[in-house]
Each structure stands twice: as structure tokens, then as C-alpha cells.
N, C-alpha and C positions, 0 to 999 in steps of 0.2 A: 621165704616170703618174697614174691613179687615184686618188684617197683610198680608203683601205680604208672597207669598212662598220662595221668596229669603230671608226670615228674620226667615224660619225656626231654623236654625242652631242657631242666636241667642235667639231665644225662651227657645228652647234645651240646650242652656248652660246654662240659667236663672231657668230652671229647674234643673238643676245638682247643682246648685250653690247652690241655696237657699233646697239642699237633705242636704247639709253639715252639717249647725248646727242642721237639723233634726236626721239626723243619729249619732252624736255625739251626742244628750240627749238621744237617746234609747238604745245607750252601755252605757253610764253612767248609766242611771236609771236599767237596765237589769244587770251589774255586782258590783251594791252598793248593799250592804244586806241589809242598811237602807233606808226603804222605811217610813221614817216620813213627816210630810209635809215640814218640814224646808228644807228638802231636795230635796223634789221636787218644792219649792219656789227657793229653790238656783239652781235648772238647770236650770227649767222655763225662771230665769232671765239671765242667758247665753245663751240660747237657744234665748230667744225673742228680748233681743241686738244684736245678731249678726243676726237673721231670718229679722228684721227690716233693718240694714244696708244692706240685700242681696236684698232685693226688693226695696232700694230706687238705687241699684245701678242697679237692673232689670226695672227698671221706667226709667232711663239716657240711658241704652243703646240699648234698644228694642223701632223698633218706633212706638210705641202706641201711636194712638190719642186722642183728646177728653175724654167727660170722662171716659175710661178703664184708661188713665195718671192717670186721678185726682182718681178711686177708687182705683189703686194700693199706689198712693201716699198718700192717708187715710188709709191704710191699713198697712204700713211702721208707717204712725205716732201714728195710735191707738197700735199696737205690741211695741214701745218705751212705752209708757204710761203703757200698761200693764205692761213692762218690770219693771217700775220704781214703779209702788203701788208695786210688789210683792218684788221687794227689798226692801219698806219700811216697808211693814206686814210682813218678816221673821219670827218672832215671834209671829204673829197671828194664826200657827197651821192652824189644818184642813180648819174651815171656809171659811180663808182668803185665803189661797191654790184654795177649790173650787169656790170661788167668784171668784177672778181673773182670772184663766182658764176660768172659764164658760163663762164668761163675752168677756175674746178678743177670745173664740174659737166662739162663737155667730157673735159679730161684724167682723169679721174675716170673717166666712162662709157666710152670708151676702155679702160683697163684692165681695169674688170670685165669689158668683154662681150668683150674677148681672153682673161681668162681665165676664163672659162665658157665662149669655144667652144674649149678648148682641153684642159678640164676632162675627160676620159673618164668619172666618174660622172655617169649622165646626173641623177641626183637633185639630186645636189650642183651643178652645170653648170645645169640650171633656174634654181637661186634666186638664181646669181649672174649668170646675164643677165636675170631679172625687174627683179632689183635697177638692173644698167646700161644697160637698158632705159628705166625711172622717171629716172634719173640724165641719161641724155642728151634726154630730152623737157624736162625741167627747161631744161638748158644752152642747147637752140633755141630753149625760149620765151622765156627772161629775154633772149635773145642778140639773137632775131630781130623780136619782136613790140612797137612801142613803147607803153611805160608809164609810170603816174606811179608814185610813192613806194609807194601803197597798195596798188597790184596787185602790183609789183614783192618788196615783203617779203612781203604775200600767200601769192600762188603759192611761195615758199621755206617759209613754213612750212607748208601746202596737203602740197605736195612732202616736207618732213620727217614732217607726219601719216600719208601715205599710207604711206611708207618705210617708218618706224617701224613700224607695224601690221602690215607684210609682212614685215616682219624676225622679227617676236616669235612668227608664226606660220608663217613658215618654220623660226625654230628649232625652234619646237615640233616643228613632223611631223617634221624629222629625227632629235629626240629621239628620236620616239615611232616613228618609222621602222625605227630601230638596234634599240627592244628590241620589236618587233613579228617582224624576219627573225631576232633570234636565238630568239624563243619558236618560230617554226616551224622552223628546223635542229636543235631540241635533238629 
């Protein structure tokens, strides 16, 4: 089932919403000098409790049906999960750093880009496989490519800057999407 065009505009804030804690870990990570993993497990974990809390509140008020609900609401619950090993491996360094990332940016992109090809809006269905697109290039690189500390937190907040910005401007045009087709149906 489609999102209606009238449900643009909350799409578009669902997108600006859940740009936030994206865009707060790529200034964090881009103006800390220390790029150790503890510290990219300590944004990580800010980042992926609050990215969580935005998409269960983008699940309550956008109305998706079937299952796009249920993978966004898997998608909420595995980003907690992540959230909470990499709180608990803080001091597992590198490894634990690239396992956790690789892991919820994997199951992560998975979702979105099932539910963008799955999405019948093709407006709405773009920005959510751009989105899990960015998400699964992420999860090959930290997954597949070896690295130290620097590149490793890096590339995640590299990956949260790009995200972020794509978010804030995908909200936008759907925003501005929504009251562009209703000024020409009036």
C-alpha cells in the first residue's frame, strides 16, 4: 500500500527528525581529535538511542501499513540492540567498534531497501533506498575493508554527515513536494 500524497509532509518531517541525531554524530566525530574506537562506540551509542527513538516515533506517526510498520519497527528495535552491545563492548576497541557497526548498518540497510522496494510511492520509495543504499556501503566498508581506529570512526561519521544532509533535503522536497501537487490540483 502506498503512502498517500497528503502524508507527504509527514514523511518529510520523519526525515528531518531522525537527520538530527545523524548530524550531531558527524560534528561530534568531525570536531573530536580522538578518533579511538571508544569514542566512536561512545557516539555510536548516542547516536543509535536516539536514531531508534526517532523511527519508533516515525512508525506512530506516519501511516504505514503492513509490513513497512513492522520493518521500520524492526529497525527501531535492532538500532536499541546495537545501541546497547556497543555500550557494553566500550572497551572492546577496534573489533567490537567494527562488529557492532557492521552488523546494525547491515541489518539496517536490509530493511530500508526492502522497504523502499516495496514502497509503491515511487517519491517516498527513492529516499528510502538512497537512504539504504548509504547504509549498506557503510556496513561493506567498516565490514570488509581493514582499518585502524581513525579511518574506522572516520568513515561513520563521513557516513553520518552524508546521511544527515540527505535526510534534511529529502525532507525538504517532500515537504515542499506535498504543497507543490496540491497548489496544482486546486
Amino acid at each position: 500500500m502506498a503512502i498517500a500524497e497528503s502524508s507527504l509532509p509527514r514523511v518529510g518531517n520523519a526525515l528531518i527528525l531522525r537527520a538530527i541525531p545523524t548530524l550531531v554524530a558527524a560534528v561530534i566525530i568531525t570536531f573530536t581529535r580522538n578518533h579511538a574506537a571508544a569514542v566512536g562506540l561512545t557516539v555510536f551509542v548516542g547516536f543509535a538511542f536516539i536514531l531508534a527513538a526517532t523511527i519508533m516515533f516515525s512508525v506512530m506517526s506516519i501511516p504505514l501499513e503492513g509490513l513497512n510498520r513492522t520493518l521500520f519497527g524492526i529497525q527501531s528495535i535492532a538500532t536499541v540492540v546495537a545501541a546497547a552491545v556497543a555500550a557494553a563492548t566500550l572497551n572492546g576497541g577496534l573489533p567490537a567498534f567494527l562488529l557492532v557497526l557492521s552488523i546494525w548498518a547491515g541489518v539496517s540497510a536490509v530493511l530500508e531497501l526492502y522497504a523502499g522496494y516495496r514502497e509503491s510511492n515511487r517519491t517516498v520509495a527513492k529516499e528510502w533506498l538512497t537512504i539504504g543504499g548509504f547504509t549498506a556501503i557503510l556496513a561493506i566498508i567498516e565490514a570488509v575493508i581493514p582499518m585502524n581506529d581513525v579511518y574506522a570512526v572516520g568513515i561513520f561519521g563521513a557516513y553520518a554527515a552524508i546521511v544527515g544532509v540527505y535526510q534534511v533535503i529529502a525532507g525538504i522536497s517532500l515537504r515542499s513536494e506535498s504543497t507543490s501537487t496540491t497548489k496544482v490540483s486546486s
